[in-house]
Backbone as CSV, one residue per row, in Angstrom:
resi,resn,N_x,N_y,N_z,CA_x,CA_y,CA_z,C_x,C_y,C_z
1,UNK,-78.853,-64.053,0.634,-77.724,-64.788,0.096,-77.969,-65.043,-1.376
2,UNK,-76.841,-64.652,-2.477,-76.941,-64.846,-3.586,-76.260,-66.524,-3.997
3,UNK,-76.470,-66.734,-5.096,-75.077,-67.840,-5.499,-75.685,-67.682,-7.317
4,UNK,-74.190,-67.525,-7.307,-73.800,-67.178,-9.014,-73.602,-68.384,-9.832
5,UNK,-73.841,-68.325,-10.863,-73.506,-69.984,-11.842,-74.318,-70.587,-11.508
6,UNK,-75.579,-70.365,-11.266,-76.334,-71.541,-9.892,-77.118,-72.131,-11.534
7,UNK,-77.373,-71.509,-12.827,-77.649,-72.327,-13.959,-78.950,-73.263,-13.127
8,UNK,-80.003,-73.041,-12.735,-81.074,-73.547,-12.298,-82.247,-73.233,-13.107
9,UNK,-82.282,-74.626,-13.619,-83.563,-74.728,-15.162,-84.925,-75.220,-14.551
10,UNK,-85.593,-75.029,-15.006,-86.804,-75.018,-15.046,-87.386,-76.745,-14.333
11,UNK,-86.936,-77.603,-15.269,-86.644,-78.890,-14.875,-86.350,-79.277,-13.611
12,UNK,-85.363,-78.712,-12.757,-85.082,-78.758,-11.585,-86.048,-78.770,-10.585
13,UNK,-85.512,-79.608,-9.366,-86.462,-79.919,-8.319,-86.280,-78.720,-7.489
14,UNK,-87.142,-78.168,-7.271,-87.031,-76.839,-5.894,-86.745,-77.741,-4.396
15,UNK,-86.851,-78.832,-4.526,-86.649,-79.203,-3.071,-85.613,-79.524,-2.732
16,UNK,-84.778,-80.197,-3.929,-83.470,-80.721,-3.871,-82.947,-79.163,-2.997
17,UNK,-83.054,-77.889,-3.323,-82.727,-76.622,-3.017,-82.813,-75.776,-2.021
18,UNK,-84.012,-76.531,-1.782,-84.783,-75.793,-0.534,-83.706,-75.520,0.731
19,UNK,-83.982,-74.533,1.625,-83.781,-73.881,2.557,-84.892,-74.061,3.573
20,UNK,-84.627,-74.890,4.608,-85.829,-74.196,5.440,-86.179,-72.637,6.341
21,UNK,-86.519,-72.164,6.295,-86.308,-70.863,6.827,-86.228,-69.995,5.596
22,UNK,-86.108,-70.204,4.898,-85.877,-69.468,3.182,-86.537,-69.365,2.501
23,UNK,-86.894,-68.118,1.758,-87.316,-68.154,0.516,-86.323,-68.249,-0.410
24,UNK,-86.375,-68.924,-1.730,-85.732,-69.300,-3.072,-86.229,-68.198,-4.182
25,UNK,-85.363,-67.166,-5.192,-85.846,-66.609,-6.132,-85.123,-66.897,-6.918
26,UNK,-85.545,-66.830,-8.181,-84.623,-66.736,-9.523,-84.738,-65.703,-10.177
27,UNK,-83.716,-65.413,-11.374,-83.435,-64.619,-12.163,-84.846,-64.166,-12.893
28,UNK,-85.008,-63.057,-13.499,-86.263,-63.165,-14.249,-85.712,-64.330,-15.813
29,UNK,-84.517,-64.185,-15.739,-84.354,-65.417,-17.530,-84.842,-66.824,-17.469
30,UNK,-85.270,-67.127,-15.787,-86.122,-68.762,-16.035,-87.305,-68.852,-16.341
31,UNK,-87.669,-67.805,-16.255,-89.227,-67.599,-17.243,-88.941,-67.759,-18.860
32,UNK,-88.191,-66.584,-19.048,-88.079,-66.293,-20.499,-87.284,-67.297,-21.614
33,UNK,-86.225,-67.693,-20.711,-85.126,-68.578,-21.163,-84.723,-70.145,-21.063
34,UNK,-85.610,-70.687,-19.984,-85.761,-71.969,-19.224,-84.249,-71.684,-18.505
35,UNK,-83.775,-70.815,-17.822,-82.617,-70.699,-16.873,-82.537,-70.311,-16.294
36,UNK,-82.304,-69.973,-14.975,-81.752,-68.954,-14.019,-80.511,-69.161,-13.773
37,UNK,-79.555,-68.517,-13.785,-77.983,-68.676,-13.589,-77.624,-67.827,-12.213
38,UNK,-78.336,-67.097,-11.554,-78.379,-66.753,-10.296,-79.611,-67.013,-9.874
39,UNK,-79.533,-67.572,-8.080,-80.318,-67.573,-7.428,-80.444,-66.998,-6.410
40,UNK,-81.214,-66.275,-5.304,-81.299,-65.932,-4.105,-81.931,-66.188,-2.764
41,UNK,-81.739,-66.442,-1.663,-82.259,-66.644,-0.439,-82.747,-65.520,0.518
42,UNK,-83.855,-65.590,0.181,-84.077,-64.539,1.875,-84.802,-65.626,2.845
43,UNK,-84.231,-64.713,4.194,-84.791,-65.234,5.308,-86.544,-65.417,5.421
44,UNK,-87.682,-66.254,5.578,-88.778,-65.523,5.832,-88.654,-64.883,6.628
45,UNK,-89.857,-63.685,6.368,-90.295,-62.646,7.694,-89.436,-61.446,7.601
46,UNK,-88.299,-61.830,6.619,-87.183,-60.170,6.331,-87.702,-59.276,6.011
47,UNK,-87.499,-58.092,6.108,-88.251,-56.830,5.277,-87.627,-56.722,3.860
48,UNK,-87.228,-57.601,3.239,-87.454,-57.526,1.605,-88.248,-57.583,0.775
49,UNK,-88.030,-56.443,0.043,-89.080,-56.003,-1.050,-88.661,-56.857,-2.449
50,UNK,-88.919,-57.808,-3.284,-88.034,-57.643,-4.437,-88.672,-57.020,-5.393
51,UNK,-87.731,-56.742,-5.918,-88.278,-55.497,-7.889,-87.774,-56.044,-8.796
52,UNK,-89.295,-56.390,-9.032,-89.517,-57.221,-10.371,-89.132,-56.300,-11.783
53,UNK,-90.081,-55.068,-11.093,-89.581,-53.703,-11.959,-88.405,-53.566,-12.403
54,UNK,-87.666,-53.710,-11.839,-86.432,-53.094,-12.007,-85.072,-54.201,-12.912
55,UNK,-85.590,-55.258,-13.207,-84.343,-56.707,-13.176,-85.354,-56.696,-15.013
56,UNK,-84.272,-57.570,-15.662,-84.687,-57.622,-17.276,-84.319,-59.348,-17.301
57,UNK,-84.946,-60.146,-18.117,-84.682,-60.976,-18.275,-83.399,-61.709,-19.452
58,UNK,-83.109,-60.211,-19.422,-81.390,-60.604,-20.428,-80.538,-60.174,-19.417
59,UNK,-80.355,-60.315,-18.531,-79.534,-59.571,-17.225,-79.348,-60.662,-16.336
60,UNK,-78.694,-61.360,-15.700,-78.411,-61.867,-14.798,-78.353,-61.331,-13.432
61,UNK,-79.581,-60.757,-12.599,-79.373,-60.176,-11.479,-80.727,-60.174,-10.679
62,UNK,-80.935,-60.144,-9.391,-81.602,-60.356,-8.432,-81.768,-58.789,-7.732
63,UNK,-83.212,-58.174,-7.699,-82.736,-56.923,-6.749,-83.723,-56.955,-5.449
64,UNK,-83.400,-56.340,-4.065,-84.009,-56.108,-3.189,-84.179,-54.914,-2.878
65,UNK,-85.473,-54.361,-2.468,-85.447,-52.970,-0.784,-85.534,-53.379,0.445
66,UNK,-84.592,-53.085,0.914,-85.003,-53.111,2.396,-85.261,-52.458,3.205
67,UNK,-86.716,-52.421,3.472,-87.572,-51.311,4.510,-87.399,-51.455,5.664
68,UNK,-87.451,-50.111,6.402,-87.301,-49.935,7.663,-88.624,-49.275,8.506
69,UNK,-89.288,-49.834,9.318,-90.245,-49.130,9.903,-89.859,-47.524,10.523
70,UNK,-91.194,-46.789,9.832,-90.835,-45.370,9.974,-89.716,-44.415,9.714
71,UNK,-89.507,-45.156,8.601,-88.000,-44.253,7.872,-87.947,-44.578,6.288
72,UNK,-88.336,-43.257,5.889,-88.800,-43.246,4.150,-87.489,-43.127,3.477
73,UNK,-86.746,-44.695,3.809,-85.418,-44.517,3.143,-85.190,-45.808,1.766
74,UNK,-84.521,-45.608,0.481,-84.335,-47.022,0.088,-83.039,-47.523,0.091
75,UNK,-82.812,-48.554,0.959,-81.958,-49.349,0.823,-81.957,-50.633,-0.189
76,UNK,-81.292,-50.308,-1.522,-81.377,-51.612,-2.330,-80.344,-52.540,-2.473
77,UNK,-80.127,-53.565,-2.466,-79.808,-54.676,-2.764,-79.794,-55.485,-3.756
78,UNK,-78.571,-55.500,-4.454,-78.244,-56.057,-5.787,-78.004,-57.175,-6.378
79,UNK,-78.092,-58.502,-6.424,-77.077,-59.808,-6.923,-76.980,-59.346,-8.268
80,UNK,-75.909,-59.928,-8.775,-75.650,-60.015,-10.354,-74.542,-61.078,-10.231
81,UNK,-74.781,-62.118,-11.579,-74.001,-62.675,-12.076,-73.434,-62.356,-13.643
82,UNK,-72.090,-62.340,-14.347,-72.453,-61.703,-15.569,-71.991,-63.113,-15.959
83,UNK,-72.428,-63.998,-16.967,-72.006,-65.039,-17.353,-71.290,-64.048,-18.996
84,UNK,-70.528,-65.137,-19.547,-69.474,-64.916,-20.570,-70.537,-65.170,-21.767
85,UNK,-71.216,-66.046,-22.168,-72.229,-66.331,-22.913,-73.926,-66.139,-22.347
86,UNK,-74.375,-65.399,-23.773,-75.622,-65.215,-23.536,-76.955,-66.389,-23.297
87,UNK,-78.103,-65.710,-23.414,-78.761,-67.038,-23.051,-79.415,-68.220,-24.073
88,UNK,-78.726,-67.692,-25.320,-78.976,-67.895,-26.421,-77.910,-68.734,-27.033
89,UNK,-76.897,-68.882,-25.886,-75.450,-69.379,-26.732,-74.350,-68.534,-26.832
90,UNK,-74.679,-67.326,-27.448,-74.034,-66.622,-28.087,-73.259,-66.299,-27.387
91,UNK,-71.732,-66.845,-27.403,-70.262,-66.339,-27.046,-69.630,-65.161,-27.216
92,UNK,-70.056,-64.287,-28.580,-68.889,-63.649,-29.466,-68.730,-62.311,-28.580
93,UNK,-67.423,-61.798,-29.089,-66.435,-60.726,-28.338,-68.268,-59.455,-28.445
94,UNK,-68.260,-59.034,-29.288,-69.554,-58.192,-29.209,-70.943,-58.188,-28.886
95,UNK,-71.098,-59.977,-28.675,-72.310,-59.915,-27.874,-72.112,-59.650,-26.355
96,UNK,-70.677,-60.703,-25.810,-70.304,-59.848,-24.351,-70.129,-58.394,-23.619
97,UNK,-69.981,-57.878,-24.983,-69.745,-56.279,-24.394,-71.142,-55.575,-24.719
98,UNK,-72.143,-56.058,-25.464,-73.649,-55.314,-25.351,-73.958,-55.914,-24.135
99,UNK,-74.012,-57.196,-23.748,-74.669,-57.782,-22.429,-74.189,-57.062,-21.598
100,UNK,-72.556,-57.008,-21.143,-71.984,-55.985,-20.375,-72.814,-54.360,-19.621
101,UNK,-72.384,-53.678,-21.049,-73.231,-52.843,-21.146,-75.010,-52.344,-20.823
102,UNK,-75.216,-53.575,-21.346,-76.543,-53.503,-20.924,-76.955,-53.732,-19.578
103,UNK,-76.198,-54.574,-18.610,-76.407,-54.673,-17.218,-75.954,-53.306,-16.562
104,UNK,-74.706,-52.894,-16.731,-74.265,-51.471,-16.342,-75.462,-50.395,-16.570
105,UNK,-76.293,-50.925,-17.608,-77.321,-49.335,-17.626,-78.749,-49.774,-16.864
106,UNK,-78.875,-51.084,-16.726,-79.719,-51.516,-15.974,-79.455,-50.967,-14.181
107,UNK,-78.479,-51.506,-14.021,-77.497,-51.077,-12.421,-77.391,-49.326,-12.424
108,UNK,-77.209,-49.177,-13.115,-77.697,-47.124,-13.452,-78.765,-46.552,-13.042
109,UNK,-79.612,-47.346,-13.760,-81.364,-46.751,-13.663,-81.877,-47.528,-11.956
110,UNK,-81.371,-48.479,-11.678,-81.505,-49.242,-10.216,-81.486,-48.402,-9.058
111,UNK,-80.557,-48.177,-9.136,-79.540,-47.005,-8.006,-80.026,-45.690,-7.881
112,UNK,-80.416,-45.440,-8.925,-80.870,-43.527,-8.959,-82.065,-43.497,-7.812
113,UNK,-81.786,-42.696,-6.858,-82.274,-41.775,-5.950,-82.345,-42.919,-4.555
114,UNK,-81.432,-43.699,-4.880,-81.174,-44.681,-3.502,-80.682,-43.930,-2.039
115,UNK,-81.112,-44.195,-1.355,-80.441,-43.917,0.078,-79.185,-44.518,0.759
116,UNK,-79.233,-46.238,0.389,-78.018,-47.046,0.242,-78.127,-47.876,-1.036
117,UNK,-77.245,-48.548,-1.738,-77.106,-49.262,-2.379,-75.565,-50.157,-2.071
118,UNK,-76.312,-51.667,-2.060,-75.411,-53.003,-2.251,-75.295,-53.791,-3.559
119,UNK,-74.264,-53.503,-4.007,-74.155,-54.634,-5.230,-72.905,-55.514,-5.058
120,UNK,-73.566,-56.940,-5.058,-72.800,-57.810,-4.994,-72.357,-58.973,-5.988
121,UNK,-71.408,-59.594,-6.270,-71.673,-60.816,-7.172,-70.338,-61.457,-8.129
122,UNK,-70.700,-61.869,-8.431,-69.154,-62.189,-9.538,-69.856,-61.515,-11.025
123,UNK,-68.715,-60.751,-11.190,-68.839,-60.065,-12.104,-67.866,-59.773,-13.192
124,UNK,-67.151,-61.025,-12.857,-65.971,-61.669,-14.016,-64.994,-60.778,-14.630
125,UNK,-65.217,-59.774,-13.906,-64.162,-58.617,-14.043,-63.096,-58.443,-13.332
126,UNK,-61.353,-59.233,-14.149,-60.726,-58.946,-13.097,-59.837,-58.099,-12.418
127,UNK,-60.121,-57.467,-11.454,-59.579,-55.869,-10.988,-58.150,-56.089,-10.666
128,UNK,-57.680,-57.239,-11.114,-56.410,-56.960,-10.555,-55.236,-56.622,-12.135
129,UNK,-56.052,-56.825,-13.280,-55.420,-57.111,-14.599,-55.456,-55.087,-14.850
130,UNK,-54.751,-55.090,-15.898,-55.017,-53.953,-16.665,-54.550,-53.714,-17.823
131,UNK,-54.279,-55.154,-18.593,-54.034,-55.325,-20.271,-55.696,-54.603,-20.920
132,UNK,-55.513,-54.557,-22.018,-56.122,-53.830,-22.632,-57.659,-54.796,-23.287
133,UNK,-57.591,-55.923,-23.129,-58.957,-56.809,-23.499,-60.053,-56.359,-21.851
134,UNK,-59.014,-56.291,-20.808,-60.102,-56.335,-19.513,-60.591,-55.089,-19.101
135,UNK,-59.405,-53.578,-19.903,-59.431,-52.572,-19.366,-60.532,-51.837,-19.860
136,UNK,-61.658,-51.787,-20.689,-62.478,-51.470,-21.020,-63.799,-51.515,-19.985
137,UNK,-63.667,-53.316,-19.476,-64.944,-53.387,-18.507,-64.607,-53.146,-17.153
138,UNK,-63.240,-52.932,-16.862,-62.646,-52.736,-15.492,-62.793,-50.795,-15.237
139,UNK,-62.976,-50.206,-16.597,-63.277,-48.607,-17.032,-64.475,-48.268,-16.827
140,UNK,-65.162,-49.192,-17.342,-67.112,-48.994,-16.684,-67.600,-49.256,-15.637
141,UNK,-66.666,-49.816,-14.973,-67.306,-49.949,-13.284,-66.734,-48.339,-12.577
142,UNK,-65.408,-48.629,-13.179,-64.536,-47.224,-12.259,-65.546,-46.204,-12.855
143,UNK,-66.593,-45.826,-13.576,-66.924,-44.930,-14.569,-68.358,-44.855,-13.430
144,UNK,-69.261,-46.079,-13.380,-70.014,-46.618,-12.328,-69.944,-46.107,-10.470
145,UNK,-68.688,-46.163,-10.458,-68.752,-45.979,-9.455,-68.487,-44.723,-8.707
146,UNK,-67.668,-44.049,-9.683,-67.370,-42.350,-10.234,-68.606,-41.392,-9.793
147,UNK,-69.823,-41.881,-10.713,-70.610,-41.375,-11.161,-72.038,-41.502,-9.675
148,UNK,-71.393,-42.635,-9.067,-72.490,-43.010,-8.073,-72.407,-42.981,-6.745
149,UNK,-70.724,-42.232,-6.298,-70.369,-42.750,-5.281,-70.329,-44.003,-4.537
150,UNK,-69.827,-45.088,-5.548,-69.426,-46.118,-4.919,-68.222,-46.743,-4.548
151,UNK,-67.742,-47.385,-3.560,-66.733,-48.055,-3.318,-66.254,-49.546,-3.437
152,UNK,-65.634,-49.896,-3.909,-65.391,-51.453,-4.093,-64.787,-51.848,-2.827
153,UNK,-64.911,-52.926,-2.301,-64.643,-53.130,-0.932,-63.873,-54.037,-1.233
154,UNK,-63.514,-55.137,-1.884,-62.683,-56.470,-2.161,-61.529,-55.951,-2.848
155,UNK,-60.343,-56.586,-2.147,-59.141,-56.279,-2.888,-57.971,-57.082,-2.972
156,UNK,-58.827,-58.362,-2.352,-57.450,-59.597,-2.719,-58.179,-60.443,-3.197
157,UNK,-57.509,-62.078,-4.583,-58.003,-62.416,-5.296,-58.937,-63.534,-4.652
158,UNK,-59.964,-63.451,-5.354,-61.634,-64.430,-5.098,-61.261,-65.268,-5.837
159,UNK,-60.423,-65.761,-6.764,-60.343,-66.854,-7.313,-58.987,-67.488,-7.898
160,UNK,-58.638,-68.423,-7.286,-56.962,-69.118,-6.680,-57.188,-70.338,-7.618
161,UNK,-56.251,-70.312,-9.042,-56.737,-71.696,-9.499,-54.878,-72.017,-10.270
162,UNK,-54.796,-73.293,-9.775,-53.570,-73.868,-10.641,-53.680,-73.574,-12.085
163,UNK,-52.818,-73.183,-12.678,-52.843,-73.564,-14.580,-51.782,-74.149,-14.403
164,UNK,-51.694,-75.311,-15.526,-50.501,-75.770,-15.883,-50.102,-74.932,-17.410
165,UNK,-49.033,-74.841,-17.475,-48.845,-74.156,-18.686,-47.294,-74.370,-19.433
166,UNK,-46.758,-73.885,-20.173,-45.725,-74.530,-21.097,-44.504,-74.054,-20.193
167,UNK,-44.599,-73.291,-19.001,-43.330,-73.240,-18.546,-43.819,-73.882,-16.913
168,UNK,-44.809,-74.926,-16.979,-44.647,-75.192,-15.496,-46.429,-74.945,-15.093
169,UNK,-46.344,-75.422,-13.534,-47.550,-75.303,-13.200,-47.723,-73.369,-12.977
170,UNK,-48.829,-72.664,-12.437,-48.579,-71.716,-12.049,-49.741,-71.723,-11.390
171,UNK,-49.771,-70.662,-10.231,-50.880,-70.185,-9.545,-51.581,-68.727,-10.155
172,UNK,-52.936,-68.844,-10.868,-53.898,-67.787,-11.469,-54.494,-67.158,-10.190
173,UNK,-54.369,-66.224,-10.173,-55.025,-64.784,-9.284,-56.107,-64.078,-9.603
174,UNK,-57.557,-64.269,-9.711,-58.398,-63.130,-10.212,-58.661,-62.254,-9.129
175,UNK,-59.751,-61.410,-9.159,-60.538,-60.757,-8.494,-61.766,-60.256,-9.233
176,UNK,-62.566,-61.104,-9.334,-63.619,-61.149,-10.094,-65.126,-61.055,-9.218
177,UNK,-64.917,-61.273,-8.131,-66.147,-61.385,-7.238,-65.969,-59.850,-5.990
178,UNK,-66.769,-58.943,-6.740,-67.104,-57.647,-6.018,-68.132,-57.353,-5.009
179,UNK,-67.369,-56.328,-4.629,-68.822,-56.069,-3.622,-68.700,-54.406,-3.761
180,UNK,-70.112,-53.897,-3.749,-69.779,-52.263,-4.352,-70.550,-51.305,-2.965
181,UNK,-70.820,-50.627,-2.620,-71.385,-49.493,-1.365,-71.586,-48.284,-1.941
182,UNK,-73.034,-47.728,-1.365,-72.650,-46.083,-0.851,-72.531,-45.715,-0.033
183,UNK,-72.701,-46.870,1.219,-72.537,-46.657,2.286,-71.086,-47.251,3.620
184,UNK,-69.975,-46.831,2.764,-68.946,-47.629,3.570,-68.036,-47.229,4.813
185,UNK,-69.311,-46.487,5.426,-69.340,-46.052,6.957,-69.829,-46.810,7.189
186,UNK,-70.930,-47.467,6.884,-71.252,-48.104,7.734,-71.414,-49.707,7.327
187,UNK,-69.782,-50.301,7.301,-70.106,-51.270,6.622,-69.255,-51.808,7.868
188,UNK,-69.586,-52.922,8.444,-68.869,-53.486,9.793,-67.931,-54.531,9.627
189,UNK,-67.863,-55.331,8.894,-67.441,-56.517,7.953,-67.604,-56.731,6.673
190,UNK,-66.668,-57.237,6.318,-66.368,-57.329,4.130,-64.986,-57.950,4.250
191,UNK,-65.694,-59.365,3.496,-64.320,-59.660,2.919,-64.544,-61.278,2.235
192,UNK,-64.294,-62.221,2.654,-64.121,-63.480,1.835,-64.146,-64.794,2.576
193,UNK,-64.481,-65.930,1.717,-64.983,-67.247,2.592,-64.719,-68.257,1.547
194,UNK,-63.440,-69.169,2.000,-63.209,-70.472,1.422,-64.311,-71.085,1.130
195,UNK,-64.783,-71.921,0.133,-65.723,-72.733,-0.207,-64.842,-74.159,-0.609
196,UNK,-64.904,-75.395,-0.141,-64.466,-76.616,-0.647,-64.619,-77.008,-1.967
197,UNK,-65.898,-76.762,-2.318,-66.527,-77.302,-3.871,-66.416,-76.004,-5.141
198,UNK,-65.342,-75.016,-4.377,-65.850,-74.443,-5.889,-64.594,-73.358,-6.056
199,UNK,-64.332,-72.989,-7.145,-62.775,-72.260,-7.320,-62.929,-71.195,-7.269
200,UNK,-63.699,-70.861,-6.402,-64.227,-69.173,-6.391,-64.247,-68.894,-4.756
201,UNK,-63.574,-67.804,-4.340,-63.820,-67.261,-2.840,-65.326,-67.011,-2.744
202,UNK,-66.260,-67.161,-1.680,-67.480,-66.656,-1.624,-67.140,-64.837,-0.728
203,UNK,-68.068,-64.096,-1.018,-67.699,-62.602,-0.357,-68.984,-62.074,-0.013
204,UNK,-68.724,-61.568,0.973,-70.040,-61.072,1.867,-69.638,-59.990,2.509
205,UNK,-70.235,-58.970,2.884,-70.728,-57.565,3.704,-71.779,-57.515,4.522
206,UNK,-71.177,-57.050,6.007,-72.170,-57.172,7.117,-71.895,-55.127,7.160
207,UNK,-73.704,-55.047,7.764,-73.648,-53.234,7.605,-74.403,-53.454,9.197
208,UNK,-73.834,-52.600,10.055,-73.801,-52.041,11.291,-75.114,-51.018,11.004
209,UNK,-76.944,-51.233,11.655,-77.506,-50.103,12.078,-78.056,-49.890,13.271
210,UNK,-78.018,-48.714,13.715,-78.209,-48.577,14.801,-79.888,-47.380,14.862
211,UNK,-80.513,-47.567,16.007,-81.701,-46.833,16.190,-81.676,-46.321,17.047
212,UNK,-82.109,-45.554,17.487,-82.188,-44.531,18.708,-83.763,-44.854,19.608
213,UNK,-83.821,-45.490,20.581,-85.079,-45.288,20.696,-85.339,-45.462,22.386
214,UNK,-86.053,-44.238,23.238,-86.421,-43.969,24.516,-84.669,-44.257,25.056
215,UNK,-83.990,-43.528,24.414,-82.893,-42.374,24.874,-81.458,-44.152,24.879
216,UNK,-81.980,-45.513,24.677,-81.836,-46.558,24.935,-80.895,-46.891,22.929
217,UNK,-79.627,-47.189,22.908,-79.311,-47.479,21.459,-79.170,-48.972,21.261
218,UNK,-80.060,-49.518,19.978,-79.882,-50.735,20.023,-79.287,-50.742,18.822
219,UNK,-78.568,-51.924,18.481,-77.564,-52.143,17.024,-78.521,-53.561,16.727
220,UNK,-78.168,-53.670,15.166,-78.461,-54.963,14.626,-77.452,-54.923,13.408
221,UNK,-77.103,-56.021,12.799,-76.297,-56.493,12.038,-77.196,-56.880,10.720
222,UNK,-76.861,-56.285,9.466,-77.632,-57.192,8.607,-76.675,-57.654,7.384
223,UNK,-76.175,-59.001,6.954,-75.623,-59.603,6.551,-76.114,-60.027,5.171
224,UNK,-75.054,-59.317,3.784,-75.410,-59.951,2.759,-74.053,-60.873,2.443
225,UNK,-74.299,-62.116,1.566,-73.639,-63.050,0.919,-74.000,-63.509,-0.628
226,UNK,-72.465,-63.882,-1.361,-72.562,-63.991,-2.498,-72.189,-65.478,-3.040
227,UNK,-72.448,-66.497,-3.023,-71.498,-67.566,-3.305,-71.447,-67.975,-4.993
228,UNK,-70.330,-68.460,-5.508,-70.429,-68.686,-6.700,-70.167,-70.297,-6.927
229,UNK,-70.781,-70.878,-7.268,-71.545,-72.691,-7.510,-70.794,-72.833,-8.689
230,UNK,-69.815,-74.143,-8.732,-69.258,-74.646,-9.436,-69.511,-75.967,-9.982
């Protein structure tokens, strides 16, 4: 389980947080930055690998493998959050689109020679727009996913918020919280989860595997989640 915005500093109590049954990770930027703005949960005892290798501490993202006894396969597992400002402050129109960028080539080099790949997260991109400020980063995923065989699985809006505005109240529509596959055969469930405390749909993907073993088929379910903390 991911959760985005989670902005968890250094300062912070790990217990206030704690999970029992859980392990807690952060971003690599609470080392570097005193922040983590995503956090993650694994179950103890899961077969997750995490790669340290692989995650940058200007990146907002969490990665996993998940091993399977006697099967030389990688299944990885992605969180990302992309926050709007860097970790430095820095707001401006061109530092967002190097950060951008720079996670997209990070998520590039991740993926290469995967067996499955999950990427999940709010990624503040919203797929439902196609004016010309959003159509650039809404072009690098389609470009992403082109290039990788992936599928976006979410397609109604993750985030439902009143504006009031000069002609009246109105209801805002994003779709900012993705979920991406190479594997969407075998994806059993995908889709979305009211949260009370926060203006963001939470979205999760359950993947159907099955084993073959003494002629006998057993299934198991393995369930990822994304929540975004307001």
């Amino acid at each position: 389980m991911f959760v985005s915005e989670a902005d968890r500093a250094t300062t912070h109590d790990d217990k206030l947080i704690n999970i029992n049954g859980y392990q807690l990770h952060n971003s690599k930027s609470r080392d570097i930055y005193g922040k983590s703005r995503i956090v993650a949960y694994t179950r103890e005892g899961s077969n997750l690998i995490r790669r340290h290798d692989l995650e940058s501490p200007d990146a907002e993202l969490i990665i996993f493998d998940k091993t399977y006894q006697n099967k030389p396969i990688v299944d990885r597992i992605i969180g990302l959050y992309r926050p709007f400002t860097g970790p430095n402050g820095d707001s401006s129109s061109g530092g967002t689109w190097s950060r951008y960028t720079l996670l997209i080539n990070i998520i590039n080099q991740a993926i290469n020679g995967c067996s499955r790949v999950t990427i999940i997260g709010d990624i503040n991109v919203d797929l439902l727009k196609s004016d010309v400020t959003s159509g650039r980063y809404s072009e690098t995923l389609k470009t992403l996913c082109d290039e990788n065989s992936l599928e976006q699985l979410i397609h109604h809006p993750t985030r439902i918020q009143p504006m009031n505005t000069a002609g009246g109240w109105v209801v805002q529509e994003s779709l900012l919280d993705h979920v991406y596959t190479s594997d969407f055969r075998s994806v059993e469930k995908c889709g979305s989860l009211h949260l009370s405390n926060s203006d963001h749909m939470a979205v999760y993907v359950t993947y159907q595997n099955s084993d073959n073993k003494s002629a006998e088929k057993k299934s198991s379910t393995n369930e990822i989640i994304v929540l975004t903390a307001r």
